[in-house]
C-alpha positions as CSV (number, residue, x, y, z in Angstrom):
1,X,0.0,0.0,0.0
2,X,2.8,2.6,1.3
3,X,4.8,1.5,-2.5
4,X,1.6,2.5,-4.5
5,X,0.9,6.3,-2.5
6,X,4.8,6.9,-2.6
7,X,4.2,6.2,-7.0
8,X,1.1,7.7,-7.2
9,X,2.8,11.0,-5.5
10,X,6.1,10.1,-7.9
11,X,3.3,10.1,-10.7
12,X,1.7,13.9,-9.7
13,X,4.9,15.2,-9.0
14,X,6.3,14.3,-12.9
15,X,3.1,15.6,-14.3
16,X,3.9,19.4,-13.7
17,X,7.4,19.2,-14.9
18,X,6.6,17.5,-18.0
19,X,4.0,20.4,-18.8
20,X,6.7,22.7,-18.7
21,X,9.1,20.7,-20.6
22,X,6.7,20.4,-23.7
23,X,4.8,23.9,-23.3
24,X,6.4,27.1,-25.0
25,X,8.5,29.2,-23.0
26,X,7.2,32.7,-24.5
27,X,9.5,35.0,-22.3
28,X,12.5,34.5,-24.7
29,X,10.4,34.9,-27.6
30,X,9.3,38.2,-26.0
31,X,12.8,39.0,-25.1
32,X,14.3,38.5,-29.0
33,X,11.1,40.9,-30.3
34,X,12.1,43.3,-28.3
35,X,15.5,42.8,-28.5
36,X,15.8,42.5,-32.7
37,X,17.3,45.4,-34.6
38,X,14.7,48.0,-36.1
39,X,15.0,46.5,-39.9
40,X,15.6,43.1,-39.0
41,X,13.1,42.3,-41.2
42,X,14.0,42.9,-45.0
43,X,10.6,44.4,-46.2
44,X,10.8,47.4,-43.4
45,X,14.8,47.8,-44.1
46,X,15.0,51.5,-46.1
47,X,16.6,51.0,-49.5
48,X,20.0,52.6,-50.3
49,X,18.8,55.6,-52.0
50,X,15.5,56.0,-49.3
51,X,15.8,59.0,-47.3
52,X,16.4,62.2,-46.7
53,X,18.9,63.8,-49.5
54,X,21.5,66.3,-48.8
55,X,24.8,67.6,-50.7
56,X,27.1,69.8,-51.2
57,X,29.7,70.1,-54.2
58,X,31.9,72.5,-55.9
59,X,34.2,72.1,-59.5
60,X,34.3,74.3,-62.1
61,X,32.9,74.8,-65.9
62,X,33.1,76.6,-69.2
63,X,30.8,79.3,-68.8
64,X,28.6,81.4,-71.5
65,X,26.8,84.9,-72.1
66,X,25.2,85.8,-74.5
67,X,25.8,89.8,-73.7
68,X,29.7,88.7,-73.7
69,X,30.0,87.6,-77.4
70,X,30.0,84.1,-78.3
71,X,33.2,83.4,-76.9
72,X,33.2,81.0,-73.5
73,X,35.3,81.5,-70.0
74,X,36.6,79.5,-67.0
75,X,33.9,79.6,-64.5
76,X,34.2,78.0,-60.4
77,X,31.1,75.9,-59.2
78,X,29.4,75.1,-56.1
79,X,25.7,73.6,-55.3
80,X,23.8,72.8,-52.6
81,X,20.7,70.0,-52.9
82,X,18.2,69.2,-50.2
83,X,15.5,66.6,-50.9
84,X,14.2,62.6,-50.2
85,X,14.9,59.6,-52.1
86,X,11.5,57.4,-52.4
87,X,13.5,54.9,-53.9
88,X,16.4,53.1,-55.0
89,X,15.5,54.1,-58.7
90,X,13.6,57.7,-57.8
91,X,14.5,60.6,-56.1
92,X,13.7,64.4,-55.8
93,X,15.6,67.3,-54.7
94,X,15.8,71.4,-54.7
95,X,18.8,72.5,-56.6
96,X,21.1,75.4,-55.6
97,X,23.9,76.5,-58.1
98,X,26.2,79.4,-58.1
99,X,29.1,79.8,-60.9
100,X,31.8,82.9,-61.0
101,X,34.2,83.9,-63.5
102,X,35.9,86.7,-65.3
103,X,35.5,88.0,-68.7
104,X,38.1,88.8,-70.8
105,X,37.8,92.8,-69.3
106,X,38.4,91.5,-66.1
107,X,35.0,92.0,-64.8
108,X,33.6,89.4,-62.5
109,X,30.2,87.7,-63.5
110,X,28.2,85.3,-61.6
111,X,25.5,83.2,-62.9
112,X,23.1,81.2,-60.4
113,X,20.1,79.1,-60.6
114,X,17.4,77.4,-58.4
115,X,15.4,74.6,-59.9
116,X,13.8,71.9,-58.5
117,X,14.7,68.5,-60.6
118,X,13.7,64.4,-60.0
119,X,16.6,61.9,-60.5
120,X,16.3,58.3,-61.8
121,X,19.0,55.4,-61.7
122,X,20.4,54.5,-65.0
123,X,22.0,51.4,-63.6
124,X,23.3,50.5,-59.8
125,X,23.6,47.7,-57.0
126,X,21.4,47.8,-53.9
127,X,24.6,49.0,-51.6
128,X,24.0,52.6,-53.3
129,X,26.7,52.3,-56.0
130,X,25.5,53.4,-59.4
131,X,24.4,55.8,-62.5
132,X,22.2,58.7,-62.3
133,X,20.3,61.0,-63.9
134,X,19.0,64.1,-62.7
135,X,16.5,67.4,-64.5
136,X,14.6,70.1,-63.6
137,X,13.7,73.3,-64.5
138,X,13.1,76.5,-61.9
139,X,14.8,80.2,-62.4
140,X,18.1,81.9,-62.6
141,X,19.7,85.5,-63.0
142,X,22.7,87.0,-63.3
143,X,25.4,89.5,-61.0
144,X,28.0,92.0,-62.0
145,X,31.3,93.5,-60.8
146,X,32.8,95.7,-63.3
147,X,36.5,95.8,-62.9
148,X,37.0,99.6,-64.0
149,X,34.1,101.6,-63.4
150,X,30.4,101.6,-62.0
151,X,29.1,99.4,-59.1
152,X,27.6,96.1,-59.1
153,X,24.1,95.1,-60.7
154,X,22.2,92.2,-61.1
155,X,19.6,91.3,-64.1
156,X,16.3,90.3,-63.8
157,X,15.5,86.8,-63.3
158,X,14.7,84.5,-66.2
159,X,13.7,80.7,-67.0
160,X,16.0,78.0,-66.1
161,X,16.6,74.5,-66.8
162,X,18.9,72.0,-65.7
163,X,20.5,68.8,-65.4
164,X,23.6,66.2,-64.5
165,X,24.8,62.7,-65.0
166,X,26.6,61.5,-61.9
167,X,28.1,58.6,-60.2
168,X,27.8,57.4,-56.8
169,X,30.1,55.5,-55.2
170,X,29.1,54.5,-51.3
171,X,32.2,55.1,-48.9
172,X,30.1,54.7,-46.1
173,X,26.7,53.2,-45.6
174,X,24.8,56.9,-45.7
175,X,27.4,58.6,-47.6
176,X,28.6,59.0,-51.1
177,X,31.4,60.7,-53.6
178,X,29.5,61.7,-56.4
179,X,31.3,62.9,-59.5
180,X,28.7,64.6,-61.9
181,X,28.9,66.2,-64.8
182,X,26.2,69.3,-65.1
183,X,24.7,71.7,-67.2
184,X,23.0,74.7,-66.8
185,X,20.9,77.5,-69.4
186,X,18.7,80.3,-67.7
187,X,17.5,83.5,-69.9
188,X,18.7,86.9,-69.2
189,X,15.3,89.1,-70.0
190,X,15.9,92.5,-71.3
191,X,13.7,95.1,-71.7
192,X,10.0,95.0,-73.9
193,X,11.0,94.8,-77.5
194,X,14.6,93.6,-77.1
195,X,15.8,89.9,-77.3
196,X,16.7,88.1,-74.5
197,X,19.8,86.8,-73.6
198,X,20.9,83.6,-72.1
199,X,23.5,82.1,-69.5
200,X,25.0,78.8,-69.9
201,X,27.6,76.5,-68.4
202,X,28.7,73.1,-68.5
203,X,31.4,71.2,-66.2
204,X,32.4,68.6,-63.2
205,X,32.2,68.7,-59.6
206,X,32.5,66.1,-57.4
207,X,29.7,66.3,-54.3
208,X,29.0,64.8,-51.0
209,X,25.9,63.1,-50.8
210,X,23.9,61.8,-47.7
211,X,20.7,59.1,-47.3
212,X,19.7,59.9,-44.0
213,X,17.3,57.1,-43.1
């Protein structure tokens, strides 16, 4: 009699711990949820090109004017974008561009445009290495410094439109070097009656560009 209680009590004892052998622990199922990195999951991780867009860059171009003959001059360069990438293969972004040279009289002459342009990829890998394009169109004026005589002036400002074909290549996982060659055109209108003139340059700069997921 005492051998069968001391089983039965062997037999009640068992049962508990074999219920939590073979039921589902859910605390460390809890703890790897919460635990897991944010974009652990491939369909929520932000593509290359996703994000907010910002760069800077500065080079230089061959620069024209209309008012200056049809001769070209050395010009220096710098931009400035702000905008978001939607995607590896779209992006938008506000364009910033300022360009300064002398003529041949020594006077110095600025040319600057704002536009507003969308960028597709031409062909690239998902780590954010590849071949863009990039246009848009917004406005543009002129500035200038005669060298001998009279104070600065500006013109009025015109239509502009622009666009660049550049290459990024990823040196860290947010940021690019992006070598780009550009080209700008923006009219120079004059008064009622009178032609206008136009503005253009082409060139290379090399920019900075940031995803900022």
């Amino acid at each position: 009699m005492t051998r069968k209680i001391l089983a039965l009590a062997a037999a009640l004892t068992a049962l508990p711990l074999a219920a939590r052998a073979d039921s589902p622990d859910p605390q460390p199922d809890l703890m790897r949820r919460t635990s897991a990195p944010r974009y652990s999951d491939p369909r929520n991780r932000p593509q290359a090109r996703q994000g907010l867009l910002l760069s800077i860059g500065a080079g230089g171009g061959s620069l024209y004017l209309s008012p200056e003959g049809p001769g070209r001059f050395g010009a220096a360069d710098v931009d400035f974008r702000i905008g978001y990438g939607f995607s590896d293969q779209f992006q938008t972004f506000m364009d910033f561009n300022a360009d300064s040279g002398s003529n041949y009289y020594g006077d110095r002459i600025g040319s600057w445009s704002w536009t507003l342009r969308g960028q597709v990829l031409l062909v690239g890998d998902r780590a954010g290495n590849g071949l863009s394009a990039n246009f848009g169109a917004g406005f543009g004026g002129l500035s200038y410094d005669p060298a001998t005589y009279g104070g600065g002036a500006s013109s009025p400002t015109g239509f502009a439109l622009a666009g660049g074909l550049s290459y990024d290549a990823r040196i860290t996982p947010s940021l690019s070097l992006s070598p780009e060659f550009f080209v700008t055109w923006h009219q120079i209108p004059n008064l009622p009656g009178v032609p206008d003139d136009v503005s253009s340059i082409y060139g290379v700069r090399l920019n900075l560009l940031w995803y900022l997921h």
